[in-house]
C-alpha positions in Angstrom: 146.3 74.0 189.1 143.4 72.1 188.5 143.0 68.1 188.8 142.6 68.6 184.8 145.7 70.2 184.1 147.6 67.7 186.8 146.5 65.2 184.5 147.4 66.6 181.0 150.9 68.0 182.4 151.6 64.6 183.1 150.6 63.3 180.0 153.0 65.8 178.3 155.7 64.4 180.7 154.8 61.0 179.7 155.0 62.0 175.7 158.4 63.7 175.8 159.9 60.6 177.8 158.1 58.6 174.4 159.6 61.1 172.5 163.0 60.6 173.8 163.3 57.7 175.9 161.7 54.7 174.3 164.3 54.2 172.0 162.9 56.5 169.1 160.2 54.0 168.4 158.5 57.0 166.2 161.2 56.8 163.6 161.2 54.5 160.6 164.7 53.7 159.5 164.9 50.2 160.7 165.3 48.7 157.4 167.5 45.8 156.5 171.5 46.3 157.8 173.9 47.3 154.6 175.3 44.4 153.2 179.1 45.3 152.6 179.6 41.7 151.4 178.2 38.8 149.5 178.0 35.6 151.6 181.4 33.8 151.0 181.2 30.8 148.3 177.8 29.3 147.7 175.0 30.8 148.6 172.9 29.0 151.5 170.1 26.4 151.0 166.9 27.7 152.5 163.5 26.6 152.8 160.5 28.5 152.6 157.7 27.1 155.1 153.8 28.9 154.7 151.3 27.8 157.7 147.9 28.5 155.5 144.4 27.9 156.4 141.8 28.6 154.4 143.8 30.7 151.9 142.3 30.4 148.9 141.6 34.4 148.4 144.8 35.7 149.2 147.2 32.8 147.7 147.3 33.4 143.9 148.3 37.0 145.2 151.0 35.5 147.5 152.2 32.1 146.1 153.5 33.2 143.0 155.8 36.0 144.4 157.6 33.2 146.4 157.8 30.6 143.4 159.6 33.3 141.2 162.5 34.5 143.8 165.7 34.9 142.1 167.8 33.2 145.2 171.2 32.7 143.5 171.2 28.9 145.6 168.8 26.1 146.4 165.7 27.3 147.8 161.9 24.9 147.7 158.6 26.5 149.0 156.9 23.8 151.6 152.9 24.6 151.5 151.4 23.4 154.8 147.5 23.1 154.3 146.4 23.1 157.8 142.7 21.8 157.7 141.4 24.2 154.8 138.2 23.7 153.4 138.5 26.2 150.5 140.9 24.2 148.6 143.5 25.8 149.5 146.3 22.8 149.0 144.5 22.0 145.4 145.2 25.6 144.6 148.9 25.9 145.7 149.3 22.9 143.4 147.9 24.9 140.4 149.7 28.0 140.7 153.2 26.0 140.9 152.3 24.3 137.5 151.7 27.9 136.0 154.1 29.5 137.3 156.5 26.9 137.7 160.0 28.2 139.3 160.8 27.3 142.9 159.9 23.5 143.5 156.7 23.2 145.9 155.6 20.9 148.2 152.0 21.1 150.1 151.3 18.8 152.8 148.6 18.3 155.5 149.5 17.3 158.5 145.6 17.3 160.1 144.2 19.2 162.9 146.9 20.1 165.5 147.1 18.0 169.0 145.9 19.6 171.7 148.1 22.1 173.3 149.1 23.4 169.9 148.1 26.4 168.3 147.5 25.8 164.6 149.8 28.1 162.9 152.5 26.6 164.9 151.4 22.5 164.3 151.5 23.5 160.8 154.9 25.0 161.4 156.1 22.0 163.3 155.6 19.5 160.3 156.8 21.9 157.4 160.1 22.8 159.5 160.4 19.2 159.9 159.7 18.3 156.6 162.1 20.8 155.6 164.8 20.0 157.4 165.3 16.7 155.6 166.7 18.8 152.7 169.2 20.4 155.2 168.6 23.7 154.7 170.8 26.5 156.6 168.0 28.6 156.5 164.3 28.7 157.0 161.8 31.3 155.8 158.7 31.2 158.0 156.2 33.7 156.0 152.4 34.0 156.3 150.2 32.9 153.1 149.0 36.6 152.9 152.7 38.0 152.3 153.8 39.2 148.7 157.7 38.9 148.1 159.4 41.3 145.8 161.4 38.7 143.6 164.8 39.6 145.5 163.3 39.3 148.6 164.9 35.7 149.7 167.9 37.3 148.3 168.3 40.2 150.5 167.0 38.7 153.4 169.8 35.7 153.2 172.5 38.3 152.3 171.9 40.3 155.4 171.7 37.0 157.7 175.0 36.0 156.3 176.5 39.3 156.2 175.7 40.1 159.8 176.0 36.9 161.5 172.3 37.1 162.3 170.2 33.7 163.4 166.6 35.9 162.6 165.8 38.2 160.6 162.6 39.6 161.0 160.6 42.3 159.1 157.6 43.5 159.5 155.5 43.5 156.4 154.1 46.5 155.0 150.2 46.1 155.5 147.4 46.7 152.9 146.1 50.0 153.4 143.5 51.0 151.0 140.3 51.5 152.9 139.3 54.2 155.2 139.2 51.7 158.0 142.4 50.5 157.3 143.9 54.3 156.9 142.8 54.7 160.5 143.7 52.0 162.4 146.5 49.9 160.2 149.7 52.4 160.7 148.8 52.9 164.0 148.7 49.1 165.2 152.6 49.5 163.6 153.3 52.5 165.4 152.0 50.8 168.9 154.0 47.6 168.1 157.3 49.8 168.1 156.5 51.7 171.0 155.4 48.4 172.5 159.0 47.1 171.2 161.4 49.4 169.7 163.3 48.1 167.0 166.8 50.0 167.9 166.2 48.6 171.6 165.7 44.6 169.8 168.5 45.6 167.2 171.3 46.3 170.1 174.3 44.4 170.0 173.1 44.5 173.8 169.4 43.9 173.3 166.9 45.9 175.2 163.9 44.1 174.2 163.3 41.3 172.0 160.2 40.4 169.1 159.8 39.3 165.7 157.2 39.9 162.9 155.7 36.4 162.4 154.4 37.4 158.9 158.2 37.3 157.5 161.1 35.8 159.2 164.2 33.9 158.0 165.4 31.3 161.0 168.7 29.6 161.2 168.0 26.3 161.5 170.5 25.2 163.5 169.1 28.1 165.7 166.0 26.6 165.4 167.5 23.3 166.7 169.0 24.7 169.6 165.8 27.0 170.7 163.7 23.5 170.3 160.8 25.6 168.2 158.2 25.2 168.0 157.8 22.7 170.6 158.6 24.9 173.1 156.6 27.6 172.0 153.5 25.0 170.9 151.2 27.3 172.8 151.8 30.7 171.7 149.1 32.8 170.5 151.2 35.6 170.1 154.1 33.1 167.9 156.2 35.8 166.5 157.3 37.5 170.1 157.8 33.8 171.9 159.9 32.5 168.9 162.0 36.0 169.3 162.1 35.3 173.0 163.3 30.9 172.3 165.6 32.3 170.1 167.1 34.7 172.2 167.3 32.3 175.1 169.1 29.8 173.3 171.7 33.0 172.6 170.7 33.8 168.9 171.3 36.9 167.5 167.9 38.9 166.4 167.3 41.7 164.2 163.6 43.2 163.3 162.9 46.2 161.0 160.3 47.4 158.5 159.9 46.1 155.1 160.3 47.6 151.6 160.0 44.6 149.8 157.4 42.7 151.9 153.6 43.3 152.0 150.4 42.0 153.2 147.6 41.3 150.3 145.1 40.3 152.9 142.4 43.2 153.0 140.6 44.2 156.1 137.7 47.1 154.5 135.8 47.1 157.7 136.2 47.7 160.7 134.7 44.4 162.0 137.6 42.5 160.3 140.0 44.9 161.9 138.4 44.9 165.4 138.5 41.0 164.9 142.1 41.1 163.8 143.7 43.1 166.8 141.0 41.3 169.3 141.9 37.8 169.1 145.3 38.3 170.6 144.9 41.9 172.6 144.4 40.4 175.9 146.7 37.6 175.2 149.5 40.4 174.7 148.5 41.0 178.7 148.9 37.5 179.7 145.4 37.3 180.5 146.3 39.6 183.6 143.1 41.7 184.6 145.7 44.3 186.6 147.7 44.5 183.5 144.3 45.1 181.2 143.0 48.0 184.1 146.8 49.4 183.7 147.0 49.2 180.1 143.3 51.0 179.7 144.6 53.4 182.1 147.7 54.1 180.3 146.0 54.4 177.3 143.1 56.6 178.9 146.2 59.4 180.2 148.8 59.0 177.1 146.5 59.2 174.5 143.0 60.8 175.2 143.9 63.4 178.5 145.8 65.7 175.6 142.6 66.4 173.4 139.9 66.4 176.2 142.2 69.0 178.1 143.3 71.3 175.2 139.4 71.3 174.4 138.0 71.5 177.9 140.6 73.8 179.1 140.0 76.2 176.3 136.1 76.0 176.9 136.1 76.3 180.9 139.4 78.8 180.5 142.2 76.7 182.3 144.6 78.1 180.4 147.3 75.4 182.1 145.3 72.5 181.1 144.7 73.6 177.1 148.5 74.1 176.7 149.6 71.2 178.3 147.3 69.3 176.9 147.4 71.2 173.2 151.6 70.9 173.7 151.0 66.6 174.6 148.7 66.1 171.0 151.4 68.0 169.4 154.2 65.2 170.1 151.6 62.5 170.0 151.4 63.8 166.1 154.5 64.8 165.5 155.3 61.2 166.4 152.7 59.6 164.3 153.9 61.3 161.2 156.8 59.3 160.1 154.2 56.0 160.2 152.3 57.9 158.2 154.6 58.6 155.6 156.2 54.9 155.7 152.5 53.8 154.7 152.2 56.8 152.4 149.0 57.8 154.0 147.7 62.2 154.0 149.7 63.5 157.4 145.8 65.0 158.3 145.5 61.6 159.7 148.1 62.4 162.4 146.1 64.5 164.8 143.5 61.1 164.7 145.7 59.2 166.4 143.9 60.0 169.9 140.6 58.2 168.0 142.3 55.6 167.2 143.6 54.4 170.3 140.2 54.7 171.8 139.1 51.9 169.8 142.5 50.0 170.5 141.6 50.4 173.6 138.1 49.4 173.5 139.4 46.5 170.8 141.8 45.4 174.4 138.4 45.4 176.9 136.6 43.7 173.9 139.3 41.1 173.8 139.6 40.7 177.3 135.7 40.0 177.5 135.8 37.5 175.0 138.2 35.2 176.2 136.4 35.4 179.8 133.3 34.3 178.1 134.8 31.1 176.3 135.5 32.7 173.0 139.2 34.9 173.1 142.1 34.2 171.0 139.3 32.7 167.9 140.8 32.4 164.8 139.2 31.2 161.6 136.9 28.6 163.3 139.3 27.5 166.2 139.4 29.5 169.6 142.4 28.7 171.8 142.6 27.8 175.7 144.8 30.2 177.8 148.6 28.9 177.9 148.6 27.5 180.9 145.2 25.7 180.7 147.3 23.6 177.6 148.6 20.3 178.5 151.9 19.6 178.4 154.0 17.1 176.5 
């Protein structure tokens, strides 16, 4: 056979281990576990703490959904402004006197100390504001995510229900855009391969993440795990507060939402590229073998299959074009049930291979920022590489 068809056989190999082996990341079922009971007597206090920054666009879309829950118990929303300069605070202030319902609180705690990210020093104060009101629960949820108005309820029911000490889900994302079409379900899709929720979900775990935008905390969990401190420096803070968590022998559960999405809008592909950039190389621990790897890997998994069905048919290497026709088959076949999750056209399937080249050139993009002083930049602040943080 030809070095061509070499390569696209083992990229079919590589696809139907995907398919079978990596925990059936492709499917979609993850949802939140069946609740068979409601939680005995009262129903927990919990405390809903939002990191925002510079908010002000996305908030009246947001805020309100949290201020109207219908949690059967105590529940307060704790608004931590960190640094905004678009009036972000002011504005939380407003929409609780229209909308009135859950009580709110906003506080600003200033710019975070060094060796603190600022999502998480914004974290740190409203957990520890919250805690005061002894709350058995903590919601953690991003400024950009809309809450059906049962959504506290659910989330606390299944906790309870199941023992849990996080529940995690990963918000459905806004995907309006032809941009966001394209690249949105897949950076989903690649998270689950990345970690598969079954594998997380085990009683005997496999792997272990969260979905920072949405995720309800025990808080004596939270006690016990010492977060944030001890995950202060986390660019990536939804897979290192799965991993504290974990350590400290919490029981984890992450699955896809149905009552949880996004509102923050990324129409280009600059705000996308931006998005997935700041914390690509990050994901890699700033490893340059682990970036040649992962470009690698990307390179045979997910573009080999097209060039050799397309090549092979041209040049008549019959081995190569069905190998490499029988890989993009999976690869789609795979994709679909993202697609449908996201209610996106299934034509977008047979894309995928596109859309990984520009993960992958998002990853080498990433990897060149932060080597020139400017990775891991997020709304006007640009973070040092873990170890380069000072301790406490």
């Amino acid at each position: 056979m030809s070095t061509l068809a070499w390569f696209s056989v083992v990229s079919l190999a590589a696809w139907l281990w995907l398919l079978l082996g990596q925990g059936f990341f492709w499917r979609t079922d993850q949802r939140l576990p069946p609740v068979r009971r409601t939680p005995p007597g009262a129903w927990p206090r919990v405390a809903v703490v939002v990191p925002a920054r510079d908010e002000a666009e996305v908030l009246p879309l947001s805020l309100p959904s949290l201020l109207v829950q219908d949690y059967p118990g105590v529940a307060e929303v704790f608004l931590v402004d960190d640094g905004s300069t678009d009036g972000t605070g002011k504005l939380a202030v407003e929409l609780s006197g229209r909308y009135g319902g859950l009580p709110l609180t906003v506080v600003a705690p200033g710019e975070p100390e060094p060796g603190w990210t600022g999502k998480l020093w914004a974290l740190r104060h409203g957990m520890a504001l919250a805690r005061a009101r002894g709350p058995e629960f903590l919601l953690l949820t991003d400024a950009d995510i809309a809450h059906e108005p049962d959504s506290l309820r659910r989330l606390v029911a299944a906790a309870v229900d199941n023992d849990l000490d996080l529940v995690s889900q990963m918000a459905r994302l806004r995907v309006a855009s032809l941009w966001e079409r394209l690249v949105v379900p897949a950076f989903v899709y690649f998270f689950a391969q990345l970690y598969p929720f079954r594998w997380i979900n085990r009683p005997r775990p496999l792997a272990t993440a969260a979905a920072g935008g949405c995720v309800l905390l025990r808080t004596e969990t939270a006690v016990a795990a010492d977060v944030p401190e001890v995950i202060r420096q986390a660019v990536i803070d939804d897979v290192s507060l799965a991993r504290a968590v974990r350590r400290a022998g919490g029981r984890i559960w992450l699955g896809l939402a149905e009552r949880v999405d996004s509102v923050r809008p990324y129409p280009g592909l600059g705000e996308l590229w931006r998005m997935i950039a700041r914390s690509a190389y990050a994901q890699l621990r700033h490893n340059p073998l682990l970036l040649v790897g992962t470009v690698a890997g990307l390179a045979l998994v997910y573009l080999v299959p097209p060039v050799a069905l397309v090549a092979g048919a041209w040049s008549g290497d019959a081995a190569a074009a069905w190998a490499g026709g029988a890989a993009w088959a999976v690869m789609a076949g795979t994709y679909v049930p993202m697609l449908r999750y996201y209610r996106q056209p299934l034509w977008l399937a047979p894309l995928l291979p596109f859309t990984a080249f520009l993960y992958l050139l998002m990853t080498v993009d990433s990897a060149v920022r932060h080597h020139r002083g400017r990775g891991a930049a997020w709304k006007g602040r640009t973070y040092a590489r873990p170890e380069a943080a000072p301790d406490r």
